[in-house]
N, C-alpha and C positions, 0 to 999 in steps of 0.2 A: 849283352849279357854282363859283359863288366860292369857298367852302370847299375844294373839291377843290381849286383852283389854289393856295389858301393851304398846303396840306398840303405839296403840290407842292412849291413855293418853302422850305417848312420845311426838307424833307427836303434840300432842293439846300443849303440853306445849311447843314445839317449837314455834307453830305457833303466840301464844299468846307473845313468847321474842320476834320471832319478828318485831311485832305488836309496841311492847313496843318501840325497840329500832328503829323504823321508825319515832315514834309519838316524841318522843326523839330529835331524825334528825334534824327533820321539824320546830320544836320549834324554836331549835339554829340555823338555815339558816334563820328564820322569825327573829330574833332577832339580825343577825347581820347587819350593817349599809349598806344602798344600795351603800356609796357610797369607799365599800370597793372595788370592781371592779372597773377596768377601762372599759368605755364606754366612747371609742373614735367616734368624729364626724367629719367626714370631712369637711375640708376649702373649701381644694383645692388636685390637685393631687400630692400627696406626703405631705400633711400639716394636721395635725388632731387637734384635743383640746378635753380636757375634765378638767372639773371644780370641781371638791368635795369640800366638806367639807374640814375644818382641824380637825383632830382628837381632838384639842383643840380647844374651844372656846376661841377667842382674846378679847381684851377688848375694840375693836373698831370695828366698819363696820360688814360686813356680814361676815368674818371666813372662807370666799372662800379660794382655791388655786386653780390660773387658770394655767395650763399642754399645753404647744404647744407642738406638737413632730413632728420635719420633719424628714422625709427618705431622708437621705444624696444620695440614688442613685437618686432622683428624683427632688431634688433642687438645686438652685446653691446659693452662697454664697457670701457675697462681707462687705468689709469693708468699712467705708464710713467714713471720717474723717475733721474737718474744718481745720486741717491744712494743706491737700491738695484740697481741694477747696473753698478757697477764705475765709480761716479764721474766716467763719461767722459759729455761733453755731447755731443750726436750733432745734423745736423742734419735736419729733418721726414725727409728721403726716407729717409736710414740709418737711422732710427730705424721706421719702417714696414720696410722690406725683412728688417731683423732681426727683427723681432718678427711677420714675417708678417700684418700688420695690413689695411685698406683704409684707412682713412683717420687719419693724424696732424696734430694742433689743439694748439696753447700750449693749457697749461693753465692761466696764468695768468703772472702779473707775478713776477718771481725776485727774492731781492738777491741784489745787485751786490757785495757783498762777500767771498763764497763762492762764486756762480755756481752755489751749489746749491738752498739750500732757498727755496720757496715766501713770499712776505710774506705770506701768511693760512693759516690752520691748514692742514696736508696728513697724510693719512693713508692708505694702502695694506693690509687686513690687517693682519698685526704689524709691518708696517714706518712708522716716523715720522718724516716729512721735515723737519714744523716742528709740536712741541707747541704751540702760542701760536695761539690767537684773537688776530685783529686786529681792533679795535674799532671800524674804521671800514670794514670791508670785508661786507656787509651780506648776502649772496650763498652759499649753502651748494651745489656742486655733488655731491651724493653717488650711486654707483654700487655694484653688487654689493650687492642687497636681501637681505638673509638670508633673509628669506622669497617663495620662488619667484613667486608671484604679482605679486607687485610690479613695477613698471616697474623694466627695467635702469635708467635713469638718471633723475634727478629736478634739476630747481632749485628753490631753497628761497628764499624771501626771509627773511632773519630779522628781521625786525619784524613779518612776519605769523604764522611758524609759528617755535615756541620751540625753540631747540637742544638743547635737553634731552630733548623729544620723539621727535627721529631720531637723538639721538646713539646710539642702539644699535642703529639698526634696518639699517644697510648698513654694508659692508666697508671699503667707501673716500670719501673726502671731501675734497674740494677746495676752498677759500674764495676770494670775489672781490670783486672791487669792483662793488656794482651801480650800472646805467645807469636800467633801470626797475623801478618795483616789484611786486608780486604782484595790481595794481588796474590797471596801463598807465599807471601815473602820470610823467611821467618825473625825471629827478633834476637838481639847478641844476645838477652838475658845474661848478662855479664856483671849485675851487682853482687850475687853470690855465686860466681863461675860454677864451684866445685863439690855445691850442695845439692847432696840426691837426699830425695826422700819419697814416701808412697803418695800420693798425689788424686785430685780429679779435677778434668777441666771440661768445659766446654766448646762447642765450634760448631759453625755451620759450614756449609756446603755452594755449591753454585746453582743447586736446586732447590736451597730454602728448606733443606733439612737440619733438624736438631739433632746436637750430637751430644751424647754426657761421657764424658769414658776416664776409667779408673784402671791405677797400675798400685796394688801392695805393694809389689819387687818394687824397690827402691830403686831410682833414676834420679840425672840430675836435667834441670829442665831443656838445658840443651839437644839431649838426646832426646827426650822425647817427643820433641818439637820435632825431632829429623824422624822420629818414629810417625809419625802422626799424618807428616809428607808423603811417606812411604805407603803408609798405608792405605789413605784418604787422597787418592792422588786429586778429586775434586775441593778438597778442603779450601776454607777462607779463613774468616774472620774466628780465633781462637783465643780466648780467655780459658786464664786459670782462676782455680775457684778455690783451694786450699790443700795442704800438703798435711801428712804426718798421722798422727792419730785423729785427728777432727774429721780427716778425710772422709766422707761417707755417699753410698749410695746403696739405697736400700728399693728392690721394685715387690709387690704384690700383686698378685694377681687370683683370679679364680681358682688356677691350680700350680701356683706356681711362685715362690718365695726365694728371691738371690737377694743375700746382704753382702755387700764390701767393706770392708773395712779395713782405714788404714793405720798404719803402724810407723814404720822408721824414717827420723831425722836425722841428718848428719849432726852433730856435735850433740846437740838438745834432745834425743832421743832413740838413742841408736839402738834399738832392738826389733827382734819381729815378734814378740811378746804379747802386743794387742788382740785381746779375743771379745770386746764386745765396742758397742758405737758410744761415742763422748756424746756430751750436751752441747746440742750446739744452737747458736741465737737465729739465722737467718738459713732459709730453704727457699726452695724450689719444691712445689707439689706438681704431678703431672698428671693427669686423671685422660684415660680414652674415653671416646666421645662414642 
């Protein structure tokens, strides 16, 4: 009889831990942020978005980051540049609508001196925006695989994968400055410590997806880089692609139109004032297949 009541009592007092450590559970699942998940929404097929929060509130605008991720098997990919057609800088929306695109993204960082070619190698087929590797720009975007199998689009880090390797393997190529490297390591980004501005970069993933994502709320690149950790816990290979008012990303779709656009620089441009897209020389078109 005693034993039977000790069993008793066991089992009560199991049942009560775990009672405890359910209610426990529930708590901390209720308390952490909804938009710790990804909930992805489709564009289109092959095109997703999802917008969270930023872990940090900015000092400007809503604190959004908005998340495009295409499936490299289901899109296709194109450069789009004014120095191969007709030298005129257009901005994100004219530059889709012309080219029949769904989605236009900076391609990256311009100089300022010509307002045309690319500060890291650029290349289209036969056409060459800027013969020159930049030696500091660490980030290979290449598209149009010569050979069909291949993912349309690829990031490269080059300190992991040698330039010499893909330099024949696809039609087009894009150079950038990377954020993170080919490990999710991420980079000091220490020649402008203290400069936030609205921004959009690139990255892919460990499953060879594409990512374009854009922040108004001004950040400095450091944090976003810890944001982007946070968020993408698969993330890799990340290039930035330009900051401030240029910053643009513009998607169309059959029923469905989101323009971004950026605004605030630290010192060179410090407002949230920006209400429509600059002209910009060099894109990224993305069309679903």
């Amino acid at each position: 009889m005693g034993s039977q009541l000790k069993c008793i009592g066991l089992r009560f007092f199991l049942l009560m831990l775990f009672g405890m450590l359910m209610s426990v559970t529930s708590m901390l699942k209720a308390q952490e942020p909804k938009d710790t998940l990804p909930v992805w929404h489709e564009l289109q097929h092959g095109l997703y978005f999802w917008e969270p929060s930023a872990p940090e509130k900015s000092i400007l605008n809503d604190s959004k980051i908005f998340i495009l991720k295409a499936d490299p098997r289901l899109c296709s990919f194109q450069l789009l540049s004014s120095s191969e057609h007709g030298k005129k800088n257009r901005p994100a929306d004219i530059w889709a609508k012309e080219f029949g695109v769904d989605v236009i993204v900076n391609a990256g960082m311009f100089n300022m001196g010509n307002a045309l070619s690319n500060k890291g190698y650029m290349k289209n087929y036969s056409h060459i925006n800027n013969s020159r590797m930049n030696g500091y720009y660490n980030v290979m975007m290449a598209m149009n695989p010569k050979h069909s199998p291949d993912p349309a689009m690829m990031l490269y880090d080059l300190t992991c994968t040698n330039w010499t390797s893909i330099q024949k393997e696809y039609h087009t190529y894009c150079q950038g400055m990377r954020m993170i490297d080919c490990n999710a390591n991420p980079m000091a980004w220490d020649k402008r410590p203290g400069q936030a501005c609205s921004m959009v970069v690139g990255a892919t993933d460990i499953f060879g997806n594409i990512y374009f994502i854009f922040a108004r709320s001004p950040y400095t690149h450091q944090k976003m880089i810890g944001f982007l950790i946070q968020l993408l816990p698969d993330i890799r290979t990340t290039v930035y692609l330009e900051g401030g008012p240029e910053a643009s990303l513009y998607i169309q779709t059959s029923d469905t139109i989101i323009s971004k656009i950026g605004s605030y620089v630290s010192k060179t441009y410090e407002n949230d004032n920006n209400d429509h897209f600059w002209k910009i020389p060099n894109v990224i078109g993305i069309k679903s297949r």
